[in-house]
Every structure is written in structure tokens, then in C-alpha cells.
N, C-alpha and C positions, 0 to 999 in steps of 0.2 A: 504494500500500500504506500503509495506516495504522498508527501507532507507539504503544505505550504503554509506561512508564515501572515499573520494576522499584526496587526499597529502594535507596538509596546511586547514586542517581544513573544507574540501570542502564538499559537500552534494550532492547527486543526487539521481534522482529515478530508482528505482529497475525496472522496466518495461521500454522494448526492443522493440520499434516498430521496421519495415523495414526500412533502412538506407543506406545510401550512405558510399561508404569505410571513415574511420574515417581519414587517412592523407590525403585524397583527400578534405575532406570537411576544416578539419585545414587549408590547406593551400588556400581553394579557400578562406575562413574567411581573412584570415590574407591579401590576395592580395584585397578583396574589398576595407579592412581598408584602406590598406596604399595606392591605390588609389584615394579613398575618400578624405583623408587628405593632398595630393598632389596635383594630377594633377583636383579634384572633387571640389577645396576648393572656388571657386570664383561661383560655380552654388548653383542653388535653384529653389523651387516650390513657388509659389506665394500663398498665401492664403485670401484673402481680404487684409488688409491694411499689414497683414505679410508676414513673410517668411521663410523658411522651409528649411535649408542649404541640398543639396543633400545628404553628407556626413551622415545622421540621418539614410535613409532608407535605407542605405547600410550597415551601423552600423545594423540594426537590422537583414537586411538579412545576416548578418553575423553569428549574436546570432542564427539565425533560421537554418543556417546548422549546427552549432557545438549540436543542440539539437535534430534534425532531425537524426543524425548521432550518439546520444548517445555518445560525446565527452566532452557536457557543464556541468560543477560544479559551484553550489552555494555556497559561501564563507559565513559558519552561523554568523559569528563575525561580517564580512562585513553587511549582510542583516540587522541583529538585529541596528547595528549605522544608517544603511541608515534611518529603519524604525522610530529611535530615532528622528532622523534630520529634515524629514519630520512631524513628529505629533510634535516636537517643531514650524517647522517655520509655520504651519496649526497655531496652539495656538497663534501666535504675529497676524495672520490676523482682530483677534478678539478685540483687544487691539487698540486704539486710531489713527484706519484707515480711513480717508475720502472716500478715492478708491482704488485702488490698479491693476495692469496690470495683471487681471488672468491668458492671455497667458505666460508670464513672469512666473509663478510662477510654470505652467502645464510645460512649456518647460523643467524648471530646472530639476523637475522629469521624465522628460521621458529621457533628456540627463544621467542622471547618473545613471539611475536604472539598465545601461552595466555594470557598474563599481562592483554590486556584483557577475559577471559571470567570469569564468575563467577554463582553457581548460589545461590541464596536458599536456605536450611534453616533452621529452629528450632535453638537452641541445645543441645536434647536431641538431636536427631541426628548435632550436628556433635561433639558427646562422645562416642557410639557410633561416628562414624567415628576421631574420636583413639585411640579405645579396641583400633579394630583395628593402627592404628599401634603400638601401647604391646606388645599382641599379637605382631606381628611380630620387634619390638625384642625380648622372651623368647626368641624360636627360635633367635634369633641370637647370643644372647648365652649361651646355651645350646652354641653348635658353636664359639663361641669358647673357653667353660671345655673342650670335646673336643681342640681345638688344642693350649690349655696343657699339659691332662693327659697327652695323645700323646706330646709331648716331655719331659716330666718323667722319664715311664713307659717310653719307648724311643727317645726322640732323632729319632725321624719326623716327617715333616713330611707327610701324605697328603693330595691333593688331588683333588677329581672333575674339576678343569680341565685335566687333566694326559691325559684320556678324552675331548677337549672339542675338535676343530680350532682351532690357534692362530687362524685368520682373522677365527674367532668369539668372539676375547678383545679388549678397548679395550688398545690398548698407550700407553706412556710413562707408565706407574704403578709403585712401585716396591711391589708387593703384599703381600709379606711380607718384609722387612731383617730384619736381626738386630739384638739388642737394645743391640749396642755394635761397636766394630772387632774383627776375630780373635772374637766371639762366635757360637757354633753354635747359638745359641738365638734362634728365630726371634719375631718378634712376632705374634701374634692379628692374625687380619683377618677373621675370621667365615666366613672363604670367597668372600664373595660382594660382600664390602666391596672397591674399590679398593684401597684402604692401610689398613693399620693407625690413623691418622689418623681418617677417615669413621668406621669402629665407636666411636673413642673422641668427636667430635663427636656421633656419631645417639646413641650412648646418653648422653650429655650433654642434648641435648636432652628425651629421655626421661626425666629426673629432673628437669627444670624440668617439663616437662606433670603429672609426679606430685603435685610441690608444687603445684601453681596447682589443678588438679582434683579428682585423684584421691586425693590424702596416703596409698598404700600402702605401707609401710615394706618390706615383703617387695622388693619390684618395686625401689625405689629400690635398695635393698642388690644386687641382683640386675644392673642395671645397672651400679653403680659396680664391682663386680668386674670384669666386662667390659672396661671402662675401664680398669681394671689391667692385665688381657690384654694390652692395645693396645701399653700403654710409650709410649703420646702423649700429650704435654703439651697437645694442642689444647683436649681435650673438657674436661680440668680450669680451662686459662683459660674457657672458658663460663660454668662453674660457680663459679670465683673473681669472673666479673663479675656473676651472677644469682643465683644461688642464694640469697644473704640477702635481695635484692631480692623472689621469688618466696615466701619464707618470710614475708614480712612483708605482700606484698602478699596472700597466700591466709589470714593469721594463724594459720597455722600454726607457731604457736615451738615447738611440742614436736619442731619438727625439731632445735632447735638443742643437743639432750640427745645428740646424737651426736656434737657437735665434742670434748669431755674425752676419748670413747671410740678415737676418729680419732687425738685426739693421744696418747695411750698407748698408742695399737697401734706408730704412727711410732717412739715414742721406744724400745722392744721391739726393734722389726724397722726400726730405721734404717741396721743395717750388712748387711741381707740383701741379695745382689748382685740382685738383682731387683727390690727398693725402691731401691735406687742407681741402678740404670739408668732409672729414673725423676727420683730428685731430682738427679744429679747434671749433670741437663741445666738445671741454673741456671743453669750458667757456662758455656753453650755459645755466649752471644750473642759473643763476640770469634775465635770460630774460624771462620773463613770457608768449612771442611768442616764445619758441625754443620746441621742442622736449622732451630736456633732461628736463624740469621745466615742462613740461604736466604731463609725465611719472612717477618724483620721485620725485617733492617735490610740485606742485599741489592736489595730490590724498589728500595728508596729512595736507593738509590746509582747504581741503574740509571737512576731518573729523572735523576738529578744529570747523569751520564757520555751520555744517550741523546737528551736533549729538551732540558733547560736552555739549553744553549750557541748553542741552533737554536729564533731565534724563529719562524720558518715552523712547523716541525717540532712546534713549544708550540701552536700555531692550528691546525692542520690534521693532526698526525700524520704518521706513517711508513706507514699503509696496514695495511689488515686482514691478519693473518698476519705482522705483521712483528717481531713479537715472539718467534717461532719461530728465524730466523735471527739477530737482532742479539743473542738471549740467547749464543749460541753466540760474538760476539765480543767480552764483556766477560773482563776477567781473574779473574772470581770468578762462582759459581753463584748463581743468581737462581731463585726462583719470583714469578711475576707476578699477583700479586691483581690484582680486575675492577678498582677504580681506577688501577690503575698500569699495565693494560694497557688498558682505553680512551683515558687519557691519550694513552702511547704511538701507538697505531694511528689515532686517531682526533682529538688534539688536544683543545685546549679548546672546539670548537667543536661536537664531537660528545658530550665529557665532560660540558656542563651539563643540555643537554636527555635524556642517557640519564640521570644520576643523580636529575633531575628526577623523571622517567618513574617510577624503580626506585625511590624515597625514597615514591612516593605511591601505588604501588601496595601497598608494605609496610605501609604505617601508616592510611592514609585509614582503614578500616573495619575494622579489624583486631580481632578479639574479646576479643586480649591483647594492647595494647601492648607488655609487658614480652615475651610470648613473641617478638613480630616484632622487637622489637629484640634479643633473640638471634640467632634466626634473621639477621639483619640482617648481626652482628657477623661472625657465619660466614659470610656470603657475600660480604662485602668484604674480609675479611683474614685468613680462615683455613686457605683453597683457593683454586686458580685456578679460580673458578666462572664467569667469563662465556662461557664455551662446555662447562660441564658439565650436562648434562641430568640427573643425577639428584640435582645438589643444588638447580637452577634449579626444578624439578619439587615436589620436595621443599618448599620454601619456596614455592610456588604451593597445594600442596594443604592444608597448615596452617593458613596466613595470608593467602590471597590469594584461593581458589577461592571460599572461604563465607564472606561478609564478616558482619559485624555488622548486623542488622537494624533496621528504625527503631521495633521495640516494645523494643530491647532498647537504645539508645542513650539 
């Protein structure tokens, strides 16, 4: 079989089976994704004691129309690190493991093994597929301002998942909390968002796409409400780390006629218990029950207490899954961002060539720098993303699936 060579390095086969028109299949690809990762994100398949986030099989019916269609390119650079990554972290199984969570280890490879595939489009198309993202992001941020008003309006909290077999919910998310301790007031999760968290990150990222692209002030404003919903400080670090970054790089400064308005609204409505339960999660980093001490200075006390002391352990890890159990025997609550859980499970021997892998699939061809290193920022330390499909998915179908072309480089 004969091989020819696709934009950015890409690879595909020379043989033409019968096909579905090639932008019909792109774009059905790209509307599975970005439903998947929305409105798909709180469903699953049950599998005995696991669970199978929906978002997975629609990821692959994804890959199977861009190939069905004679559209999909394998990235050799890409494939050769994945193959690296994997017959590293195979070699640490070997090395000073009691057991280890096989499914854990199978997931990991079957989630990223999308991440070497990638679909050629023109820059015009790949704006009509943001544009349906941007779309999506409105409906949601729409049933979020319904949540707020709900409770405002009668203290309810109404859910369709509540009509839904549990078997068919992803469990170990903490969906809707309330906005402080002893508070009856719950936070916005759009429904279909995991946590309150995700809505306040996807509509974050949604107002960097607006600055870079689109500049609609309506939609922006539309989004950062949303983000208020939330009561999560996630989506706003995004936006404290990019926002001026995306303003400057799109030259758009007529954005910046909204920071005087921002700060007068603040200085108004700074003692509203609702603008408190937002800012006053400043000072949450020393409480070792807050959010912001789980998130960023937990994980990294876990490495201290879990790996340090254990140079084997630093080389080769504690084994896939093992993050699961040793969280449960630290004396403080931890969430484990992908670097501090690869570390853990996999050591440093599996830590260089995955990071490798993920650092060059995000940026190599990426059409926004500044957006993939957003997107970046979120999936190394703003979520336990290295076995979440719909943010893994997510940051595939933005920055990863439709790279940068070489008329446009």
C-alpha cells in the first residue's frame, strides 16, 4: 500500500473506499464532539463496577466518519511519542507493583490514541465549527441564568437527572454544592456540566474565542454572567491569565472600556452575599477544607508525602489507579491534576514521554497559540483531566483535531 503525506507532517492511506461527502462528515465529526463535551458530559455506560463516559463513543464515531470519508491524517511525530509513552508506562508496570487498576491504564490508551488523528480544513470552516461551539456555550449559559432565577424565585433546585437512572450519571463529581457552608443556595452547573467549575472554565474559554475571533460584546457579556452562576474561581483564573493576552493579540482594546465598568459595578455590589461568595474565596488557600487548598497547594503536598521519600516510586510510580486509594490515606483532601497524577502512577519514566507527547500535540500546529495554551493551563491544573473525556475531547477538537495548514503558516 502506498502512502502520501497530508499539511503538518500528517500521513494517510492511498486507498479510496466509498465515502460520505468529506465536509458533511467534518462537520457531523466536529458537532458529535462538541456535543459530547457539553451537553453529553454528565452521561455514561455502566460496565460492572465502571464506567464508560458517553463522550468516548462518540469520540470514536467521530474518528470513524473522518476515515470512512477519506478526511482523517495520522500525525507520524505524534504517533511515534504516543507509541514512546505507552511502551514507557507498559515498562514501570513491571517494576515494584503490588496491583495496579488495569482498567485505569486500558482507558488512558484508548482516550488518547484520538489525539494522533487530525482532519485538514481551511481556516473558514474551522470558524464555523468554533462558531457552533460558541452556539452551544449560549444554550447553556442560558439554563444556567434558569438555575439562578429558580432559586432566587422559589429556592428549587429542579433537575431532568433526577428522571435519569443513576447508573447512567458519571459519579465522584460534586454537581451542584452550595455557594458556602450552612448555605441553601446552590451553584449553576448548566445541568449538564459536571461541576459548577466546567461551566465556569467552558464559558471562560468562550470569551477568549470571542476576543481572538469573533469580538461580540453581547456573547462575551452573556458568558461572563454564566461564570457568575458558577461561584468558581476556575474560569476567572483563565481569564486573569489570557484575557489581556487575547485582547492585545486580536487588537482588540476596545475591550478594555469594560475594566472602569467591572470595577464600579465591584465597588456597588462588593458586600452582596453573592459577590462574596465569590471574592471571598481569596483567602481560602490556608484552609485545608476550601476548594482553592484541594486544587493548588494539596496536589503538591501529596507529591511531597507520596513519591519524594521513594526513589523507586519517583522512577516508576505506584501503578495506574493508584491515586484513587493513597488519596484516601493522606491526612488532608487532595485533587490530582494530570501532572501530579502521572507522576504518581506512572513515575518519571512515564511522566517525560507522556508530557512530551501532550506538550506537542497542543502547540505543534495549533491555529492559536494563545488559545492552546489556555486550553493547556486547564488541563494541567484546573481538573483532574487525565482520564476525563470531555475535557480531553474538548481540547482535541479546538486545538488538536484541525491543525494549522501550511498556506496558513
Amino acid at each position: 500500500m502506498t502512502e502520501r503525506y497530508g499539511s503538518g507532517g500528517a500521513l494517510a492511506p492511498a486507498w479510496q473506499p466509498a465515502r460520505p461527502t468529506g465536509a458533511l462528515a467534518r462537520r457531523s465529526a466536529v458537532l458529535l464532539l462538541l456535543l459530547g463535551v457539553t451537553f453529553g458530559q454528565r452521561f455514561c455506560f455502566p460496565l460492572g463496577t465502571f464506567q464508560i463516559s458517553i463522550v468516548v463513543p462518540l469520540a470514536y464515531l467521530a474518528i470513524y466518519l473522518l476515515l470512512a470519508s477519506g478526511q482523517l491524517r495520522i500525525n507520524t511525530i505524534a504517533i511515534v511519542l504516543y507509541a514512546a509513552t505507552i511502551t514507557a508506562m507498559i515498562a514501570t508496570l513491571y517494576i515494584g507493583k503490588a496491583n495496579f487498576s488495569p482498567f485505569s491504564f486500558w482507558y488512558l490508551i484508548v482516550l488518547y490514541f484520538v489525539y494522533i488523528f487530525s482532519v485538514d480544513v481551511p481556516l473558514g470552516e474551522y470558524l464555523d465549527d468554533l462558531e457552533i461551539f460558541q452556539k452551544l456555550l449560549l444554550i447553556l449559559a442560558g439554563i444556567a441564568f434558569l438555575q439562578f432565577a429558580e432559586q432566587l424565585l422559589s429556592g428549587a433546585t429542579f433537575s431532568i437527572f433526577a428522571y435519569i437512572p443513576h447508573d447512567y450519571w458519571l459519579f465522584g463529581y460534586n454537581t451542584r454544592p452550595t455557594i458556602a457552608y450552612e448555605s441553601m443556595f446552590h451553584k449553576a452547573n448548566a445541568e449538564f456540566f459536571l461541576e459548577p467549575s466546567f461551566l465556569s472554565q467552558y464559558m471562560a474559554i468562550g470569551i477568549i474565542i470571542e476576543m481572538l475571533y469573533f469580538a461580540r460584546w453581547r456573547r462575551i457579556a452573556v458568558y461572563a454572567a454564566a461564570i457568575f452562576t458558577s461561584f468558581s474561581g476556575t474560569g476567572m483564573v483563565l481569564l486573569a491569565l489570557f484575557a489581556i493576552a487575547a485582547i492585545v493579540r486580536s487588537k482588540r482594546y476596545e475591550f478594555l472600556y469594560a475594566v472602569p465598568i467591572l470595577v464600579f459595578l465591584y465597588i456597588v455590589f462588593q458586600d452582596n452575599p453573592y459577590v462574596t461568595a465569590i471574592t471571598g474565596r481569596v483567602n481560602e488557600f490556608d484552609s485545608e477544607n476550601s476548594s482553592a487548598f484541594v486544587r493548588f497547594i494539596g496536589p503538591n503536598e501529596a507529591l511531597a508525602e507520596l513519591i519524594y521519600p521513594d526513589f523507586l516510586a519517583f522512577l516508576v510510580g505506584k501503578g495506574p489507579g493508584a491515586v484513587d486509594h493513597l488519596g484516601r490515606s493522606l491526612d488532608f483532601v487532595s485533587n490530582f491534576p494530570v501532572m501530579h497524577k502521572v507522576l504518581i502512577e506512572y513515575g518519571i519514566v512515564g511522566f517525560v514521554p507522556f508530557m512530551t507527547f501532550i506538550t506537542y500535540r497542543f502547540f505543534a500546529a495549533a491555529r492559536s497559540r494563545l488559545l492552546a495554551a489556555a486550553l493547556f493551563i486547564m488541563y494541567l491544573f484546573l481538573s483532574g483531566s487525565l482520564l476525563q473525556p470531555h475535557t480531553i475531547y474538548l481540547f482535541y477538537v479546538l486545538t488538536i483535531m484541525m491543525p494549522r495548514t501550511e498556506m496558513e503558516a
